[in-house]
HTML snippet that shows the backbone in 3Dmol.js (N, CA, C, O; Angstrom):
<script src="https://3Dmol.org/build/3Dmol-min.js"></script>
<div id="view" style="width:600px;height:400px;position:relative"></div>
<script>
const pdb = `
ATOM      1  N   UNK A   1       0.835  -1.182   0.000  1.00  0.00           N
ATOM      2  CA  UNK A   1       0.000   0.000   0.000  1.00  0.00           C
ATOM      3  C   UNK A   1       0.878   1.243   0.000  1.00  0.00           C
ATOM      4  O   UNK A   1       1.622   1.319   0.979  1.00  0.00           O
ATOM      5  N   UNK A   2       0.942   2.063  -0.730  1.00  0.00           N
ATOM      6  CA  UNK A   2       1.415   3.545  -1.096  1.00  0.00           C
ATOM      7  C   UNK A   2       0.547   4.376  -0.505  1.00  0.00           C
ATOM      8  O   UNK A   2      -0.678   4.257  -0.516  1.00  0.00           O
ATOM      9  N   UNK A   3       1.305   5.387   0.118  1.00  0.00           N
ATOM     10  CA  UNK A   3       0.193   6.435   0.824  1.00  0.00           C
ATOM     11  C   UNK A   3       0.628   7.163  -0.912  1.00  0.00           C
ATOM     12  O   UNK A   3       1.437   6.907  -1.804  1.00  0.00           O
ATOM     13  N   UNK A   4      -0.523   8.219  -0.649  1.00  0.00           N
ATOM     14  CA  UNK A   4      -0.575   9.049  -1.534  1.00  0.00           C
ATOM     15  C   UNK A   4      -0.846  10.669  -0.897  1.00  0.00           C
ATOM     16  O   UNK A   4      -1.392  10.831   0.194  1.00  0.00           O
ATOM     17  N   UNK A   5      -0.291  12.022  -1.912  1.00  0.00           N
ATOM     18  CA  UNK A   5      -0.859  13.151  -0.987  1.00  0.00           C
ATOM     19  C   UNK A   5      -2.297  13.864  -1.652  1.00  0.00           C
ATOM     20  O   UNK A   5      -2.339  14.469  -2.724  1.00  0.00           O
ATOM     21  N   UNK A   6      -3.273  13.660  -0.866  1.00  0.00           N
ATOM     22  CA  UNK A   6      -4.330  14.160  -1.661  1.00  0.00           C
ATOM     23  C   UNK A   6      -4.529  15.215  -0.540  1.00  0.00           C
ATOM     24  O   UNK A   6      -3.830  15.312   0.468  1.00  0.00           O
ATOM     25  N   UNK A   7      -6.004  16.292  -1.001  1.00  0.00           N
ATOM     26  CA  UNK A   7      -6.304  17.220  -0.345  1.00  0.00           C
ATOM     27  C   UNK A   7      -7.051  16.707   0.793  1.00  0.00           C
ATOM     28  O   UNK A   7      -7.810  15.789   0.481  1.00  0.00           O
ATOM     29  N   UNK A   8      -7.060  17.122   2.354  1.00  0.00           N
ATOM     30  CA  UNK A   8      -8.583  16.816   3.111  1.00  0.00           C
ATOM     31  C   UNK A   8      -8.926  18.070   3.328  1.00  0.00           C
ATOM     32  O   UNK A   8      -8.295  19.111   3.516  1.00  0.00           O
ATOM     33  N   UNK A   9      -9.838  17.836   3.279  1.00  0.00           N
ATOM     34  CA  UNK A   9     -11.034  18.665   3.626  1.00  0.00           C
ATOM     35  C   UNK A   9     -11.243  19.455   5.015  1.00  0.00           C
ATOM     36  O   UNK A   9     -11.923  20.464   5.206  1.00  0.00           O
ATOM     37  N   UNK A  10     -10.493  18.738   5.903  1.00  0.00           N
ATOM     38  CA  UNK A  10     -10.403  18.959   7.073  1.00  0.00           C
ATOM     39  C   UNK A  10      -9.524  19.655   7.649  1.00  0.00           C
ATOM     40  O   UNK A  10      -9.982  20.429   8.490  1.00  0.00           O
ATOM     41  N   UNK A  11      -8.425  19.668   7.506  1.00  0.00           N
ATOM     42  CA  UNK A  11      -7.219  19.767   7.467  1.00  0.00           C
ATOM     43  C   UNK A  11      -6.999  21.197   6.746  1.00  0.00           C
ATOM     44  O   UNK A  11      -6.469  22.163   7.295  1.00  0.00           O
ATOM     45  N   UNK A  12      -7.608  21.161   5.119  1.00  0.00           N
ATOM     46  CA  UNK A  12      -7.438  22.245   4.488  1.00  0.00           C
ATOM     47  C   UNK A  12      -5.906  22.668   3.875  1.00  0.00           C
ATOM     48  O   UNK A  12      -5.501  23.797   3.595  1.00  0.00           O
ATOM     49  N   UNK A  13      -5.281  21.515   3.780  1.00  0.00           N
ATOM     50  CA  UNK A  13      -4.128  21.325   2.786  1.00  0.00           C
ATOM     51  C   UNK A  13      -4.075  19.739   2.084  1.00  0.00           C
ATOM     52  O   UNK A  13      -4.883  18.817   2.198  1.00  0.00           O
ATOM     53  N   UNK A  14      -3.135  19.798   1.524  1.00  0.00           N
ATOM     54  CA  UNK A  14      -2.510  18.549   1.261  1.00  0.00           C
ATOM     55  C   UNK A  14      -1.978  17.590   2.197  1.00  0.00           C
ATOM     56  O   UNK A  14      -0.982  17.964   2.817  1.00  0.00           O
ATOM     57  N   UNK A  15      -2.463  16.333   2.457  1.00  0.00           N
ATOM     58  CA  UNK A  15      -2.180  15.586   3.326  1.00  0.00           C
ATOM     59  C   UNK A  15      -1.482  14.169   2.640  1.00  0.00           C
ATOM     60  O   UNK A  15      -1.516  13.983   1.424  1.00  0.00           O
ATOM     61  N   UNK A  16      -0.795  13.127   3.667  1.00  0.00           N
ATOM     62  CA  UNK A  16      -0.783  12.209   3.385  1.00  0.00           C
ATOM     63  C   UNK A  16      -1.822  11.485   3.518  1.00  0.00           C
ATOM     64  O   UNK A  16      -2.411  11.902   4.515  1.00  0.00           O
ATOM     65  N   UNK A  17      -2.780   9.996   2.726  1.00  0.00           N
ATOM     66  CA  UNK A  17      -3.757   9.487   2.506  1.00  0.00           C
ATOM     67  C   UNK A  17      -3.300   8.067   2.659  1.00  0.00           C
ATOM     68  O   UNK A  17      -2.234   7.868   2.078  1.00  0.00           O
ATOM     69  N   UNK A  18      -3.876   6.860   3.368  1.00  0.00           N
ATOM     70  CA  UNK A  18      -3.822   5.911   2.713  1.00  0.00           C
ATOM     71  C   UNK A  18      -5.172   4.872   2.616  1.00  0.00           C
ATOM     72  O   UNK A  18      -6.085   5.125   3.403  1.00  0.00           O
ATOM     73  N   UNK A  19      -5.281   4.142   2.034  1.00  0.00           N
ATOM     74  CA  UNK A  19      -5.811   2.800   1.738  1.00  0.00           C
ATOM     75  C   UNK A  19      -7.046   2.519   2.935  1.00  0.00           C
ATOM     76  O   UNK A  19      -6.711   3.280   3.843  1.00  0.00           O
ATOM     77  N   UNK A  20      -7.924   2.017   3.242  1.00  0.00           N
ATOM     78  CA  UNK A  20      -8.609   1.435   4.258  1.00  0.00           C
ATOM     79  C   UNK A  20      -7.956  -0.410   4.601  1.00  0.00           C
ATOM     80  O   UNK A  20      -7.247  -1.081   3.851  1.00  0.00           O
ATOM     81  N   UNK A  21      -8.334  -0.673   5.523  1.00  0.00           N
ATOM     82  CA  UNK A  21      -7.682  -1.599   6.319  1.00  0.00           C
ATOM     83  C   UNK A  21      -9.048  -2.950   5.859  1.00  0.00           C
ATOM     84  O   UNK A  21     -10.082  -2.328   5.615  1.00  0.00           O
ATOM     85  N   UNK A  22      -9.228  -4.156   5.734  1.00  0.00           N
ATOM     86  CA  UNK A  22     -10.033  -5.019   6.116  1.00  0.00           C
ATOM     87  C   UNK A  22     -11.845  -4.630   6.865  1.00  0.00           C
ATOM     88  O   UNK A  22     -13.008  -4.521   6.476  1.00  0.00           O
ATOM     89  N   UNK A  23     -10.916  -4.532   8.323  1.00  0.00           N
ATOM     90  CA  UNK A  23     -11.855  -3.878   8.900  1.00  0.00           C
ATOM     91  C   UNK A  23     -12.434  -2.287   8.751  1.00  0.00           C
ATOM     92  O   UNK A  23     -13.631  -2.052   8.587  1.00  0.00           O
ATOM     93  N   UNK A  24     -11.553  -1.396   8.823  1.00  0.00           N
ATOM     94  CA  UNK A  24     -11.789  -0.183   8.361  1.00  0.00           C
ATOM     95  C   UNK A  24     -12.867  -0.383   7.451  1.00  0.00           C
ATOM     96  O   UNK A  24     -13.949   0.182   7.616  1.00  0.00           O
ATOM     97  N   UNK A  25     -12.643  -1.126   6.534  1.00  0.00           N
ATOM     98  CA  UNK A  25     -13.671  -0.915   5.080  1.00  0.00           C
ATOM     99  C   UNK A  25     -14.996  -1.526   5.636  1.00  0.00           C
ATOM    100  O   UNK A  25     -16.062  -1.043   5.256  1.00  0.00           O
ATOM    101  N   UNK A  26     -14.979  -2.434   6.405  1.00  0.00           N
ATOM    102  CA  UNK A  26     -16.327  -3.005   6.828  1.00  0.00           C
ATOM    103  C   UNK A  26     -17.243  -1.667   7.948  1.00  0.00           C
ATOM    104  O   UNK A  26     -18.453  -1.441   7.932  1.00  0.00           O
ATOM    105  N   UNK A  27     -16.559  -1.223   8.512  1.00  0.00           N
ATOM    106  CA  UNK A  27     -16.945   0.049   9.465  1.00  0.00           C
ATOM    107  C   UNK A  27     -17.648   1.079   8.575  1.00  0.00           C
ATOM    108  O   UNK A  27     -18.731   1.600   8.843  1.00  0.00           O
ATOM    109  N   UNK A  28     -16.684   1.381   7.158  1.00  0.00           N
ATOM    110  CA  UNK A  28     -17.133   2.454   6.695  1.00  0.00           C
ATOM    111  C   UNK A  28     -18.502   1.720   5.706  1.00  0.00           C
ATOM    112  O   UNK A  28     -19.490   2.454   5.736  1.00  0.00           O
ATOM    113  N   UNK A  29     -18.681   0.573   4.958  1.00  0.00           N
ATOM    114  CA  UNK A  29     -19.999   0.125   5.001  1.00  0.00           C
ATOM    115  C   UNK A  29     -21.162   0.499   5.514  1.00  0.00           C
ATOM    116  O   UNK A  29     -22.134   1.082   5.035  1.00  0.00           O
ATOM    117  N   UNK A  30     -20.934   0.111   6.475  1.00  0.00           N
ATOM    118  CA  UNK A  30     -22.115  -0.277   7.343  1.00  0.00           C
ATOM    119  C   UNK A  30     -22.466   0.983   8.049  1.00  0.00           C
ATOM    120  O   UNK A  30     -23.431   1.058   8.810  1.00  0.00           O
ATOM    121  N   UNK A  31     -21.488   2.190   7.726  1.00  0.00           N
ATOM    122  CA  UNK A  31     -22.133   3.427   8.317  1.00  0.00           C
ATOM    123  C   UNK A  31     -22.814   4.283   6.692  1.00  0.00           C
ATOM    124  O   UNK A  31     -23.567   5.243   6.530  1.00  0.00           O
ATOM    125  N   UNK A  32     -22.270   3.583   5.967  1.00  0.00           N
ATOM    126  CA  UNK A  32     -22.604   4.413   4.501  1.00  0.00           C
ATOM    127  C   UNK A  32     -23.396   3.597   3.379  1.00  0.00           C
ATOM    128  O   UNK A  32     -23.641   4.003   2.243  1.00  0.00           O
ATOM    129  N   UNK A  33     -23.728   2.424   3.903  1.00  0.00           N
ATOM    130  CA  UNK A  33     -24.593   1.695   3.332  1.00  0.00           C
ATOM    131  C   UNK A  33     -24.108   1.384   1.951  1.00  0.00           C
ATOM    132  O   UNK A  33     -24.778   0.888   1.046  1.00  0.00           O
ATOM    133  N   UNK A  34     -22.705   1.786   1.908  1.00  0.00           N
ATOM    134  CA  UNK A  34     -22.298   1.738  -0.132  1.00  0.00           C
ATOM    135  C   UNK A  34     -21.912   0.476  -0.135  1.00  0.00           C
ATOM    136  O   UNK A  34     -21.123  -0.104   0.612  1.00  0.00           O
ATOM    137  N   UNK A  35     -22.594   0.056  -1.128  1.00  0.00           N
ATOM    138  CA  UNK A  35     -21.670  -1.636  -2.121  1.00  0.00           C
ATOM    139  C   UNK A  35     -20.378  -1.867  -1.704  1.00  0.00           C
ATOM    140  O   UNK A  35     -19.960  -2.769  -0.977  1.00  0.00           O
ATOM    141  N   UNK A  36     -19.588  -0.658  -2.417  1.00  0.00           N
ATOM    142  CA  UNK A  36     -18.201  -0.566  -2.591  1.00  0.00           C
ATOM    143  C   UNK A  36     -17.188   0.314  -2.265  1.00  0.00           C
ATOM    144  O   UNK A  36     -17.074   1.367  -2.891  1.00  0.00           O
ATOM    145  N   UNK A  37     -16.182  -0.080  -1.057  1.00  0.00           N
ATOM    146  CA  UNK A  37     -15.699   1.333  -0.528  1.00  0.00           C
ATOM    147  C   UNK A  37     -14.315   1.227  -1.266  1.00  0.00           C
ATOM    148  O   UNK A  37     -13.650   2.158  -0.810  1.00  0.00           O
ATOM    149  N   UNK A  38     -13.771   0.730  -1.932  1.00  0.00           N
ATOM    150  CA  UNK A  38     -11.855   0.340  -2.509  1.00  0.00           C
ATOM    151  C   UNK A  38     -11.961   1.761  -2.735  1.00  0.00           C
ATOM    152  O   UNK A  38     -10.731   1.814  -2.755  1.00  0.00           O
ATOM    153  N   UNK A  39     -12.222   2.692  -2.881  1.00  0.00           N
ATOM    154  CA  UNK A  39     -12.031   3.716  -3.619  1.00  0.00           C
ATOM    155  C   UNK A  39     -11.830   5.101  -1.927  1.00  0.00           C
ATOM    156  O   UNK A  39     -11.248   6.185  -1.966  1.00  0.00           O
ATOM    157  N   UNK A  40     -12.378   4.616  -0.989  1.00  0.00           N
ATOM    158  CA  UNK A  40     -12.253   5.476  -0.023  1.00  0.00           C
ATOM    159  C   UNK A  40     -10.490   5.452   0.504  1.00  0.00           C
ATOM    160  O   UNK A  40      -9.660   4.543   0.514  1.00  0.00           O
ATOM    161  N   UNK A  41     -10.435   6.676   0.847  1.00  0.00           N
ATOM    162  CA  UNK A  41      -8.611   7.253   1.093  1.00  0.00           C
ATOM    163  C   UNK A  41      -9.156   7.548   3.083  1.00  0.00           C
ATOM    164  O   UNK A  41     -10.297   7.807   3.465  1.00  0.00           O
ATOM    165  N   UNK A  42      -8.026   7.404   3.881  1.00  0.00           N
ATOM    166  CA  UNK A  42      -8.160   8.107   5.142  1.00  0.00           C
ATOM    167  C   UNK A  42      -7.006   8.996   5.078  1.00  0.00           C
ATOM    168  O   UNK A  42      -5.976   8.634   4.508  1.00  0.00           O
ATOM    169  N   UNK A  43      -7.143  10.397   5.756  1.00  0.00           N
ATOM    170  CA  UNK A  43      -6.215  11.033   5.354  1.00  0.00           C
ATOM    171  C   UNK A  43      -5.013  10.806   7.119  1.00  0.00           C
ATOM    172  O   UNK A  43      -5.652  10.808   8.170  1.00  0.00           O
ATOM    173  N   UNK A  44      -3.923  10.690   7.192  1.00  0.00           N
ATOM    174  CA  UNK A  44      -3.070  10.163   8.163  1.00  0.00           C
ATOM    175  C   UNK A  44      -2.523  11.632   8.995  1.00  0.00           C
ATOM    176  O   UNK A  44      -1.799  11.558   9.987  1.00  0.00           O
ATOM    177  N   UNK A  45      -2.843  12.526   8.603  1.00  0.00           N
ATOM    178  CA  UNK A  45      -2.546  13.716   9.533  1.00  0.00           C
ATOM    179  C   UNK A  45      -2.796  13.170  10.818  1.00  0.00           C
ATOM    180  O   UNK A  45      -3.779  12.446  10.971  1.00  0.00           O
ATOM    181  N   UNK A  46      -1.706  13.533  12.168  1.00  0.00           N
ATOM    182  CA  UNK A  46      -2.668  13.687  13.304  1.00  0.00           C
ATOM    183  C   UNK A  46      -3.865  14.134  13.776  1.00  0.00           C
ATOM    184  O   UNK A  46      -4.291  15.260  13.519  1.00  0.00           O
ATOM    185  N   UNK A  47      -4.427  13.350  14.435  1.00  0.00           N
ATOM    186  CA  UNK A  47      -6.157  13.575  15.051  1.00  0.00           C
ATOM    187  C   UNK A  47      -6.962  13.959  13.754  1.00  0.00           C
ATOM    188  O   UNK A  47      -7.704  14.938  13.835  1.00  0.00           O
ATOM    189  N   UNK A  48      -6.891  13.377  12.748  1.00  0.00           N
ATOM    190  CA  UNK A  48      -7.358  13.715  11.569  1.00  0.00           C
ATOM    191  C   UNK A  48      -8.719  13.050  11.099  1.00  0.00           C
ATOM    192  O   UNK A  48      -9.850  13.531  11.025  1.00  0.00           O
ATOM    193  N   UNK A  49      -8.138  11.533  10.748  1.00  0.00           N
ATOM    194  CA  UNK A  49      -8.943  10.419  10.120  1.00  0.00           C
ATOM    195  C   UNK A  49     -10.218  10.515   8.689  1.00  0.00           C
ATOM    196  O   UNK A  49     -11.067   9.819   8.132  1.00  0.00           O
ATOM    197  N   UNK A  50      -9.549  12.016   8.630  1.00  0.00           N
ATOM    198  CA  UNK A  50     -11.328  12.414   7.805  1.00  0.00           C
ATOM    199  C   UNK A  50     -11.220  11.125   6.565  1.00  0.00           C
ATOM    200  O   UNK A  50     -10.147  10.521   6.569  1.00  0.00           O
ATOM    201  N   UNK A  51     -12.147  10.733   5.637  1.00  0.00           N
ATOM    202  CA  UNK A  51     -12.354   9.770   4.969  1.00  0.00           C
ATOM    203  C   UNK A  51     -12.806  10.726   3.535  1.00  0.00           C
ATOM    204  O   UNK A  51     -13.340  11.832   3.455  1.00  0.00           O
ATOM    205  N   UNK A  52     -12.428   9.952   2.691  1.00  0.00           N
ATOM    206  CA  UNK A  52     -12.495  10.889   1.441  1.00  0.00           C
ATOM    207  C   UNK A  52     -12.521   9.721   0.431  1.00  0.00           C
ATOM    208  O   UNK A  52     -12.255   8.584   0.822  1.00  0.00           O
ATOM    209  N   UNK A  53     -12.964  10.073  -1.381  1.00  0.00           N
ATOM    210  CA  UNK A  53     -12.893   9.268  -2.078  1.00  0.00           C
ATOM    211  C   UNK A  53     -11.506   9.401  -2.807  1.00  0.00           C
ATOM    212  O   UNK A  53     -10.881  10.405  -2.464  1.00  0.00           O
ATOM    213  N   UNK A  54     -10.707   8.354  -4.027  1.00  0.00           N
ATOM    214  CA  UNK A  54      -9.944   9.287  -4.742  1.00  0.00           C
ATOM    215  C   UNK A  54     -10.544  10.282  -5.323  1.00  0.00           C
ATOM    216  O   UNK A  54      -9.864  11.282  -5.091  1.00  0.00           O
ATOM    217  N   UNK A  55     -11.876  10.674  -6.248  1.00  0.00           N
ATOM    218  CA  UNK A  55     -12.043  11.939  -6.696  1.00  0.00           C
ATOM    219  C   UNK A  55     -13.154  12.852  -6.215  1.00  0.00           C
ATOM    220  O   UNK A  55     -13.883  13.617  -6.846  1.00  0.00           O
ATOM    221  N   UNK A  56     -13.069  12.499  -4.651  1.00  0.00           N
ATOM    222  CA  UNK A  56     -14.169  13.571  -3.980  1.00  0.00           C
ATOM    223  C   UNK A  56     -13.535  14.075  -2.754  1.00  0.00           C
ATOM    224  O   UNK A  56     -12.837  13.437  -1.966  1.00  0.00           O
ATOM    225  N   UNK A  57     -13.813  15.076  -2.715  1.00  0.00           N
ATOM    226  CA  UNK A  57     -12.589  15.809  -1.724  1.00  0.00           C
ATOM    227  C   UNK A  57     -13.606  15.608  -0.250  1.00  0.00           C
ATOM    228  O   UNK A  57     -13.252  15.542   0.927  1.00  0.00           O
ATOM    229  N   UNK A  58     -14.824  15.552  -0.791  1.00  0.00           N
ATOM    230  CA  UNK A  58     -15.869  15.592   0.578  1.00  0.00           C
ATOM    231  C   UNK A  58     -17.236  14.521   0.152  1.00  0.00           C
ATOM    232  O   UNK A  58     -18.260  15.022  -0.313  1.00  0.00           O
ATOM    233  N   UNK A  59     -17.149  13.428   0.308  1.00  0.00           N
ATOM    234  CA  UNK A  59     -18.243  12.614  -0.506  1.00  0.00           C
ATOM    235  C   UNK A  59     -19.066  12.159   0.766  1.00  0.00           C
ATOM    236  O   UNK A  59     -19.812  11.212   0.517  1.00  0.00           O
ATOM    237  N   UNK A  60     -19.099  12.548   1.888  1.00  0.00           N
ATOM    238  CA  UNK A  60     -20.026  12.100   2.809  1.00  0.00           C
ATOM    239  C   UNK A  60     -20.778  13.288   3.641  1.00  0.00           C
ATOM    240  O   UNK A  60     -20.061  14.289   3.625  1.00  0.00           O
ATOM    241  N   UNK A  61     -21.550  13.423   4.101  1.00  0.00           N
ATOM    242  CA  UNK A  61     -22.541  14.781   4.914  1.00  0.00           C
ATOM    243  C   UNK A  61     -23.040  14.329   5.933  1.00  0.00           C
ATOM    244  O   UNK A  61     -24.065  13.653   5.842  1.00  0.00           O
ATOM    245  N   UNK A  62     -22.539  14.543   6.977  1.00  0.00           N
ATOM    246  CA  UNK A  62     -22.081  15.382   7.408  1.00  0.00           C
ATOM    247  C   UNK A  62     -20.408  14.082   7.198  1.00  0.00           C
ATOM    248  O   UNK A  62     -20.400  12.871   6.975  1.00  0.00           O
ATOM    249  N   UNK A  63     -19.204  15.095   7.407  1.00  0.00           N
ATOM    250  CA  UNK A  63     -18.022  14.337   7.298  1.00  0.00           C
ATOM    251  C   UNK A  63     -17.857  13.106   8.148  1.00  0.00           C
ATOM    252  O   UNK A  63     -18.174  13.026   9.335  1.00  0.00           O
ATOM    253  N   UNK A  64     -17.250  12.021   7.306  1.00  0.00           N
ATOM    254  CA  UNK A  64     -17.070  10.916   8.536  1.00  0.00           C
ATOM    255  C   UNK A  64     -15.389  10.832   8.419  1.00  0.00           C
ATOM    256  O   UNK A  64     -14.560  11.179   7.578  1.00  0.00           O
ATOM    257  N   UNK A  65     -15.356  10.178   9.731  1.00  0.00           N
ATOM    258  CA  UNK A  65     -14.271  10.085  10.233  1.00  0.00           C
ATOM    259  C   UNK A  65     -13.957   8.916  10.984  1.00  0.00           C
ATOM    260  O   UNK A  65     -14.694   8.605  11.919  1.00  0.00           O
ATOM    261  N   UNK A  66     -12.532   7.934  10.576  1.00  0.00           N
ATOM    262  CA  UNK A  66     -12.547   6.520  10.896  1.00  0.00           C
ATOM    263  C   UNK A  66     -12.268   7.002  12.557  1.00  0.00           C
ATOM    264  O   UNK A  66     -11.637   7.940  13.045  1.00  0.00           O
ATOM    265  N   UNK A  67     -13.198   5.685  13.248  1.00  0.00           N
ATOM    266  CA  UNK A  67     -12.335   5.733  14.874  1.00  0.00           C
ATOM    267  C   UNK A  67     -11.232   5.588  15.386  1.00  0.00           C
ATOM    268  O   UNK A  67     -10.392   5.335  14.522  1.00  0.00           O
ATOM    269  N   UNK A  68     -10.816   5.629  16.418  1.00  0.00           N
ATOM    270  CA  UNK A  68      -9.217   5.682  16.561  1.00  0.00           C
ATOM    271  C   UNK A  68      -9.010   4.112  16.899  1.00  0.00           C
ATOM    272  O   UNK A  68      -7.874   3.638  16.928  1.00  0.00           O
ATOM    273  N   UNK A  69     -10.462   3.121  17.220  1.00  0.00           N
ATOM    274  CA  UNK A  69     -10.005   2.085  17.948  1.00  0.00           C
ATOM    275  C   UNK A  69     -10.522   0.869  16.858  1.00  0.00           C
ATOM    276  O   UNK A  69     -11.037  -0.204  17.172  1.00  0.00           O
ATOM    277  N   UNK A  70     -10.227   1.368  15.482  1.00  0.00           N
ATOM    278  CA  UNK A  70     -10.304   0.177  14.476  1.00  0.00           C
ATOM    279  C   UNK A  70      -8.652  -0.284  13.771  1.00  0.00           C
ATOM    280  O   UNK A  70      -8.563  -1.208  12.962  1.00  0.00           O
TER     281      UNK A  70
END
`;
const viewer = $3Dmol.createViewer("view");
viewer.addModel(pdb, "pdb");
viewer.setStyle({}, {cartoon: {color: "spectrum"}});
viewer.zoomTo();
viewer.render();
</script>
């Protein structure tokens, strides 16, 4: 897995991003009801976690954000 630097939203710069985890991806499911999450980024800033797509800088309303204890 390659982090990558995409924008968050949160943050309000360029961050490092990476990949969702196994579980991670099952969490973000089941709070977003989508088919398919491969495409969701977490951004790795401290106290950050915001969740993003590769081409949506903000694809959830109100913002979600992975927990610290997955």
């Amino acid at each position: 897995m390659r982090d990558q630097k995409m924008y968050c939203y949160t943050c309000g710069t360029d961050e490092l991003h990476r990949r969702l985890t196994a579980s991670e991806k099952a969490w973000v499911k089941n709070q977003t009801r989508r088919k398919s999450v491969e495409d969701v980024f977490m951004c790795k800033a401290p106290n950050c976690r915001n969740l993003r797509t590769g081409f949506q800088k903000r694809p959830f309303d109100p913002i979600l954000r992975l927990p610290d204890d997955l």
